[in-house]
C-alpha positions as YAML, in Angstrom:
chain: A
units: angstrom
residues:
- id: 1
  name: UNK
  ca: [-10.00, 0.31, -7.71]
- id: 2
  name: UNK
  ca: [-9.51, 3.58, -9.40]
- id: 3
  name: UNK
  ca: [-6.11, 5.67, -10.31]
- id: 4
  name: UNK
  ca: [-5.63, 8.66, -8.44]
- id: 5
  name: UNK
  ca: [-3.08, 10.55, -8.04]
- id: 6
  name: UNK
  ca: [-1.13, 10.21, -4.22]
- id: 7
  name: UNK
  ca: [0.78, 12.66, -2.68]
- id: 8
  name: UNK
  ca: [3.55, 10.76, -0.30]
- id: 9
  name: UNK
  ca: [4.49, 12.65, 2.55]
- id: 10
  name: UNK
  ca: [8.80, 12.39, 2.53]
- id: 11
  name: UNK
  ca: [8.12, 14.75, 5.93]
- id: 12
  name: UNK
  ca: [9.54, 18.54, 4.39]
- id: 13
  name: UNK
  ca: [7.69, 17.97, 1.03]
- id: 14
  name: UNK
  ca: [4.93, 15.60, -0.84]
- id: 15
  name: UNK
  ca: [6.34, 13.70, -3.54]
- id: 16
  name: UNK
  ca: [3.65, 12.95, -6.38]
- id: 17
  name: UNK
  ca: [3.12, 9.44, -7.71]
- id: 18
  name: UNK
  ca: [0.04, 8.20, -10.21]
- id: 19
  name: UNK
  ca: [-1.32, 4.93, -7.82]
- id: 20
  name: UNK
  ca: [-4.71, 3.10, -6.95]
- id: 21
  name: UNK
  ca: [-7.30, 3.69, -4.62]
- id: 22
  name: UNK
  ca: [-7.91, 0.60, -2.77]
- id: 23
  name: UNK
  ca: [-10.62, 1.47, -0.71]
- id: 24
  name: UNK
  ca: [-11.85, 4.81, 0.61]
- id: 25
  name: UNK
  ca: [-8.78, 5.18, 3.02]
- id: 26
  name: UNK
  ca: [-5.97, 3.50, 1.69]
- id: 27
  name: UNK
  ca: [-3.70, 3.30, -1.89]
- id: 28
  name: UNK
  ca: [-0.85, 1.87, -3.58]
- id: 29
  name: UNK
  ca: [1.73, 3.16, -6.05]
- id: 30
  name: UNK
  ca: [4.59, 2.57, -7.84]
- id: 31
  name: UNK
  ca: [8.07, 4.19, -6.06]
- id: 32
  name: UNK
  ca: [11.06, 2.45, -8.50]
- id: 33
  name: UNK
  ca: [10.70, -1.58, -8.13]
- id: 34
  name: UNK
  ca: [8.55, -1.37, -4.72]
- id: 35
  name: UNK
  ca: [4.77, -1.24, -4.55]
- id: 36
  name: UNK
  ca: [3.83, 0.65, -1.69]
- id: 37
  name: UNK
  ca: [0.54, 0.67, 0.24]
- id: 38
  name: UNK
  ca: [-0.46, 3.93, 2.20]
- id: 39
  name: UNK
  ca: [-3.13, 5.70, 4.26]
- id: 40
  name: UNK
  ca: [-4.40, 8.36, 2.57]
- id: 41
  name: UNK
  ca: [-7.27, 11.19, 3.08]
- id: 42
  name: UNK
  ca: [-9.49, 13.44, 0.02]
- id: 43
  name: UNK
  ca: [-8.45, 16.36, -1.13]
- id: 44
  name: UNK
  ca: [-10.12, 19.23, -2.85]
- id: 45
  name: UNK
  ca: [-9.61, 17.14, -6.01]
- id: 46
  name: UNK
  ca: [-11.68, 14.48, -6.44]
- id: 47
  name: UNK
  ca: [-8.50, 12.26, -7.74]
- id: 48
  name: UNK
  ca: [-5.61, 13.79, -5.35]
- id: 49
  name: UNK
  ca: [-5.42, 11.60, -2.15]
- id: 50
  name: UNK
  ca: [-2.78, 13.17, 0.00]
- id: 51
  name: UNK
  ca: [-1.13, 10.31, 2.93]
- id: 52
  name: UNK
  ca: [-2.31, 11.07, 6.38]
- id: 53
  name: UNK
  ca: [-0.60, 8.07, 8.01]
- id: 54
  name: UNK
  ca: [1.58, 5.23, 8.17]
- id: 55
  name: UNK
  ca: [2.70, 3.16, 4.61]
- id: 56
  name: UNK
  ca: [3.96, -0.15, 3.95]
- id: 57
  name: UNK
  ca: [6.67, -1.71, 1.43]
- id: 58
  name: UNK
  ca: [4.27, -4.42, -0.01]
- id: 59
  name: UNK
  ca: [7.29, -5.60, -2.37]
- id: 60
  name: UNK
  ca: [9.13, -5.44, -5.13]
- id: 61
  name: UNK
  ca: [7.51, -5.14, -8.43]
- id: 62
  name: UNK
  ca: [9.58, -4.89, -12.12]
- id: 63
  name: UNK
  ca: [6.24, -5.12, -14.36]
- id: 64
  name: UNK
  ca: [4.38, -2.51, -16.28]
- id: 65
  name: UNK
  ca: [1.08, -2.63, -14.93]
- id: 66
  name: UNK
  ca: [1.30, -3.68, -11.33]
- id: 67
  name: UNK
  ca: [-2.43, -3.66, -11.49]
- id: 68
  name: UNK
  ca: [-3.57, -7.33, -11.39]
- id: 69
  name: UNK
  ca: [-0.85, -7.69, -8.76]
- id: 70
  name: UNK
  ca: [-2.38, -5.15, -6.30]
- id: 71
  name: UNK
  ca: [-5.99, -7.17, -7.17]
- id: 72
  name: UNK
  ca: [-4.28, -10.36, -6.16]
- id: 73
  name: UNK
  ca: [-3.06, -8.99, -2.94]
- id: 74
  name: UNK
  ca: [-5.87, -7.53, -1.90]
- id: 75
  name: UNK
  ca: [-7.61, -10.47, -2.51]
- id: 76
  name: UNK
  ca: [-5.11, -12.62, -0.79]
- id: 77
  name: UNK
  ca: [-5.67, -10.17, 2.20]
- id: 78
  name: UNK
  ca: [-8.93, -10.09, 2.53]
- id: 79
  name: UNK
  ca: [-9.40, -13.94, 2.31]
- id: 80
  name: UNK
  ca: [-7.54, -14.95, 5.60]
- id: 81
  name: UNK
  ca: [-7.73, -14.47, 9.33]
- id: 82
  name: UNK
  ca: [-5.00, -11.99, 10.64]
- id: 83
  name: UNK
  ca: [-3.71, -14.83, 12.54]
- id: 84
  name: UNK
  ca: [-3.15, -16.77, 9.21]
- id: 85
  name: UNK
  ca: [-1.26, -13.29, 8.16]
- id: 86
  name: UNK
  ca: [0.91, -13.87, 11.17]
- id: 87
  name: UNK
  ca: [1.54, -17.18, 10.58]
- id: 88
  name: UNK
  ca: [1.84, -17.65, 6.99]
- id: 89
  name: UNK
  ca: [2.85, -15.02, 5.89]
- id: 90
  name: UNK
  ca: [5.21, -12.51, 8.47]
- id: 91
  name: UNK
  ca: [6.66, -15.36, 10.67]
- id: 92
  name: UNK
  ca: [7.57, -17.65, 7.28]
- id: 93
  name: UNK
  ca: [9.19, -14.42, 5.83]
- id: 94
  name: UNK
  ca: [12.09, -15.40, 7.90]
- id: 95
  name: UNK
  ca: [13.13, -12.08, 8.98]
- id: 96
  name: UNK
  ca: [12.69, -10.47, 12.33]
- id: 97
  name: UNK
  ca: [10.21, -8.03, 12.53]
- id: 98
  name: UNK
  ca: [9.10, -5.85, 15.39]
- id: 99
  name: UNK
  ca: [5.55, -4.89, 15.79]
- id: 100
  name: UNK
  ca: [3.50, -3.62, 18.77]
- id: 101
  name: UNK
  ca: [0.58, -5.83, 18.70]
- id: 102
  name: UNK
  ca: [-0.16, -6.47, 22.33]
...
């Protein structure tokens, strides 16, 4: 993971935040108490990622150095089946959630 600096698309402007490449397409940052995750593409700056798609509110974070959080998620992620996501994880949440995934 390396810090970069993302520029979040709020549609009529880009708002700047210092966040975390997480792999070649996609970051996180800070925004207040939420950590969010978002698609991002290169710019001519080697450490400027600018969003070119969708985000998502991973959660709330109150820390200084969300850093070891955003390792442990990623982790997390990467260690299940996307039906274990599903099951564990978005249906336990126990909040109704709409998604188009048929």
């Amino acid at each position: 993971m390396k810090g970069i600096t993302v520029l979040y698309d709020m549609v009529t402007e880009f708002e700047t935040h210092a966040g975390w490449l997480v792999d070649e397409n996609h970051a996180v940052f800070k925004d207040g108490k939420w950590l969010l995750m978002v698609k991002v593409e290169k710019t001519e700056s080697p450490t400027v990622f600018r969003q070119n798609g969708g985000s998502i509110n991973l959660g709330t974070y109150e820390g200084n150095d969300p850093v070891p959080t955003i390792v442990s998620f990623i982790v997390k992620m990467r260690s299940q089946t996307a039906y274990e996501f599903l099951t564990k994880t978005i249906i336990e949440a126990d909040e109704d959630l709409d998604m188009e995934l048929l």
